[in-house]
C-alpha positions in Angstrom: -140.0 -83.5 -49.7 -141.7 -85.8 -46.5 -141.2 -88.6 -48.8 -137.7 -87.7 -49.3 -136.7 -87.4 -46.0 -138.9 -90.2 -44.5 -136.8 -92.2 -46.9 -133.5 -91.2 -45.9 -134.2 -91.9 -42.0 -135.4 -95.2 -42.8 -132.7 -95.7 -44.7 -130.0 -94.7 -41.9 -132.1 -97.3 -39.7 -130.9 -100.1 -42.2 -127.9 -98.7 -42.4 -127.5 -99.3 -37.8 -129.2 -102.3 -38.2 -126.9 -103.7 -40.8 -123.7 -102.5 -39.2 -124.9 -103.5 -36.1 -125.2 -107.0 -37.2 -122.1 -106.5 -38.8 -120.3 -105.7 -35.6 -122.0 -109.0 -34.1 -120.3 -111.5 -37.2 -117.2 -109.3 -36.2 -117.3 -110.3 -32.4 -118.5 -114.1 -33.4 -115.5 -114.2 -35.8 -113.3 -112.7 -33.0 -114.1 -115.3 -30.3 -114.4 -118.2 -32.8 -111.1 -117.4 -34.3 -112.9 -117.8 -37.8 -111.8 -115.0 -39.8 -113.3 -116.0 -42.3 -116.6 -114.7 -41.0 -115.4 -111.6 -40.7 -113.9 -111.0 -44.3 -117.7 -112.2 -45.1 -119.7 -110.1 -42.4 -121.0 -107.5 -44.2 -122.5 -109.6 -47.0 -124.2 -111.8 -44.5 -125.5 -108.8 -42.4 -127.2 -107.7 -45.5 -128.8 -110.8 -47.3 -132.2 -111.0 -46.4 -133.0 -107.3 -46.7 -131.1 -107.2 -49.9 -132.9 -110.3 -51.7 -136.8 -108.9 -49.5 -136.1 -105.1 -51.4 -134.9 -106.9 -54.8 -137.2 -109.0 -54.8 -140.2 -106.2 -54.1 -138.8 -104.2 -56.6 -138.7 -107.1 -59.0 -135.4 -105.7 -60.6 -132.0 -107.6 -59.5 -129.5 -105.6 -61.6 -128.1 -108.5 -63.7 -129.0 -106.9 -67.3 -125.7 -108.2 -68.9 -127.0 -106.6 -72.1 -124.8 -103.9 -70.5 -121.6 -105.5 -70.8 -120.7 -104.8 -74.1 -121.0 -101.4 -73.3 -117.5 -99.6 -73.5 -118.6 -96.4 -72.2 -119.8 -97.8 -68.5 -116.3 -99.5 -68.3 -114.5 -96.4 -68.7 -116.7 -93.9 -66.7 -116.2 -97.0 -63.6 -112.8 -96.5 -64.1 -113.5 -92.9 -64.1 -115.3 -92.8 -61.1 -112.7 -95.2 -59.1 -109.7 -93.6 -60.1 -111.0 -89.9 -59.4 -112.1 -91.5 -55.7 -108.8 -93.4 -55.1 -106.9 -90.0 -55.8 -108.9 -88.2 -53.1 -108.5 -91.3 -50.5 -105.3 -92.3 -50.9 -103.7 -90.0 -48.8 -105.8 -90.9 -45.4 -103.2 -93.7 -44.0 -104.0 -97.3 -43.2 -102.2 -99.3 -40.3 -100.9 -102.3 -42.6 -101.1 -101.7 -46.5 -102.1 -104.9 -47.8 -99.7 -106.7 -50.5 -100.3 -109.5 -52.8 -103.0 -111.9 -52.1 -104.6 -109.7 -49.4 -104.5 -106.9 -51.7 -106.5 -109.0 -54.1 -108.7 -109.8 -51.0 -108.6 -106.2 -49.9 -110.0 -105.5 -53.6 -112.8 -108.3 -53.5 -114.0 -107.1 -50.4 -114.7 -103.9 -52.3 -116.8 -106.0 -54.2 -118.6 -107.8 -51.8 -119.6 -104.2 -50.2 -121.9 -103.1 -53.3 -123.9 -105.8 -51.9 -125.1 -103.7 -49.1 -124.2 -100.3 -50.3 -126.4 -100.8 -53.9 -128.4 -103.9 -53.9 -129.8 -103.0 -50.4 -129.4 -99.5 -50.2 -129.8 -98.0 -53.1 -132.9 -100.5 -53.8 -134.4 -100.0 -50.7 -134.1 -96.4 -50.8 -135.5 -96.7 -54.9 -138.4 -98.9 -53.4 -139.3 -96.4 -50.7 -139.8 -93.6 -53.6 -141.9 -95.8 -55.7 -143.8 -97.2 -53.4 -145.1 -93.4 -52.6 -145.2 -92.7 -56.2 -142.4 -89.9 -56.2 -141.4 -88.9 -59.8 -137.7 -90.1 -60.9 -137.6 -92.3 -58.1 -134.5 -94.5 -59.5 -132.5 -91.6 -60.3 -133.5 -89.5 -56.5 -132.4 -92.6 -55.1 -128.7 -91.8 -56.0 -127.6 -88.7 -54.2 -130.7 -89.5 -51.2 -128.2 -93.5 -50.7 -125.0 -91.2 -51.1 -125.8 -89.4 -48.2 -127.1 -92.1 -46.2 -123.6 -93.6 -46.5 -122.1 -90.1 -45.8 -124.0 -89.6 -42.9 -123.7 -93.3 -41.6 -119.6 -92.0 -41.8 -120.2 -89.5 -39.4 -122.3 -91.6 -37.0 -119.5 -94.6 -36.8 -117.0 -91.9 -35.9 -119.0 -90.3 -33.1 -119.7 -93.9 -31.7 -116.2 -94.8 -31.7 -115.1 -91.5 -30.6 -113.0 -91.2 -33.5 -111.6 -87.4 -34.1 -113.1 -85.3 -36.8 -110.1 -84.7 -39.1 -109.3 -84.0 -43.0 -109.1 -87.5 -43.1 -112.9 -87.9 -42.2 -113.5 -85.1 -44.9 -111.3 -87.1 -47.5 -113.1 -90.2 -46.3 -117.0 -88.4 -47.0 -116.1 -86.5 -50.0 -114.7 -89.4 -51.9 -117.5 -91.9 -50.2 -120.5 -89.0 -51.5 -118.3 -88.8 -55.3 -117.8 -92.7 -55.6 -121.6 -93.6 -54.4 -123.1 -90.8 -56.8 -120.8 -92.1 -59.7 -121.3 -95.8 -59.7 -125.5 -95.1 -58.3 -126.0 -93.4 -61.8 -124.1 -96.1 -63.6 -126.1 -98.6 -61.8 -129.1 -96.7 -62.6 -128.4 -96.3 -66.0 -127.0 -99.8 -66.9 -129.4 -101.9 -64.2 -125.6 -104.1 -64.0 -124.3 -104.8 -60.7 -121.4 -105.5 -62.3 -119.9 -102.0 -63.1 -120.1 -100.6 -59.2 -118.2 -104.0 -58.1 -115.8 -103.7 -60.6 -115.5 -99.7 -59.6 -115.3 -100.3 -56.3 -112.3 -103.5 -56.9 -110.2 -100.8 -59.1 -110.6 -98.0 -56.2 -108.9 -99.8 -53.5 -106.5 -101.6 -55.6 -105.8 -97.8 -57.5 -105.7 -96.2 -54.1 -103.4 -98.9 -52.2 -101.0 -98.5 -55.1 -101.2 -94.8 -54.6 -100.3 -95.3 -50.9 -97.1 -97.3 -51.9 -95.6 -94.9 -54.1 -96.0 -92.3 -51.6 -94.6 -94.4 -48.9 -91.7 -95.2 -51.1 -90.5 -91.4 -51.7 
């Protein structure tokens, strides 16, 4: 249990560091007037600790064996339709259309970087590393509520109001991260979380049209 918790505070210190740093590529981006850097910030934030924990754990998720695999197509499309239906209804300023909805989707994408291939690993690498049993799968619901957690802390530090759409926000970020962790677990395919993740906001920005419409 030390081992499990010891993990989880180290890994909501990644997760300030990393949005710290994100916040900084933000700011640069802002003051630049490079937007670009910003679509990218979160990536960049994350690269070195991503490519340090994969390469420690000597496993970098790319087992395309996994692609001919029906069944891990349709439970990611499982996973991001059930999350879009529980997010939709939390508003958004400007709903993105056409290209930026595509871009809206790919940055979905881009955000497994930090959320799996640094998270998840790191946390998987922790539990190794102090030889805890199962350590790949008690890394799923342990980088869940990391990310659940991390929710919470953003909020507070923006003094953003606890609402049902903070509870829409960590109930579908706690189902989404526990669906596509186990796929990525059971696959070792980056693949089917980015794809998951691309299908959620596309699903739940369609979603948000429709209801808009009525």
């Amino acid at each position: 249990m030390c081992i499990v918790l010891l993990s989880f505070l180290l890994g909501i210190i990644l997760s300030g560091i990393w949005f710290g740093f994100t916040y900084v590529f933000n700011l640069i981006s802002e003051k630049s007037r490079c937007p670009i850097l910003s679509r990218f910030s979160g990536v960049l934030s994350s690269l070195i600790p991503t490519i340090t924990v994969l390469f420690l754990n000597e496993q970098y998720f790319l087992n395309v064996q996994s692609l001919g695999d029906w069944h891990w197509w349709a439970a990611s499309l499982f996973v991001s339709v059930i999350t879009a239906v529980v997010v939709f209804q939390n508003t958004i300023e400007n709903l993105p259309r056409g290209k930026e909805l595509i871009w809206y989707g790919f940055d979905g994408v881009l955000m497994e970087i930090p959320q799996r291939l640094m998270m998840q690993s790191f946390i998987w690498y922790i539990l190794r590393k102090y030889g805890m049993e199962h350590a790949l799968y008690l890394s799923i619901p342990i980088t869940a509520c990391i990310w659940c957690v991390s929710i919470i802390i953003q909020n507070l530090l923006f003094k953003i109001k606890f609402s049902i759409q903070t509870v829409r926000e960590i109930v579908a970020s706690a189902f989404f991260s526990v669906g596509v962790g186990y796929i990525l677990s059971e696959t070792m395919l980056i693949l089917f979380p980015m794809m998951a993740h691309f299908s959620e906001r596309i699903i739940s920005t369609r979603l948000r049209a429709g209801q808009n419409r009525k």
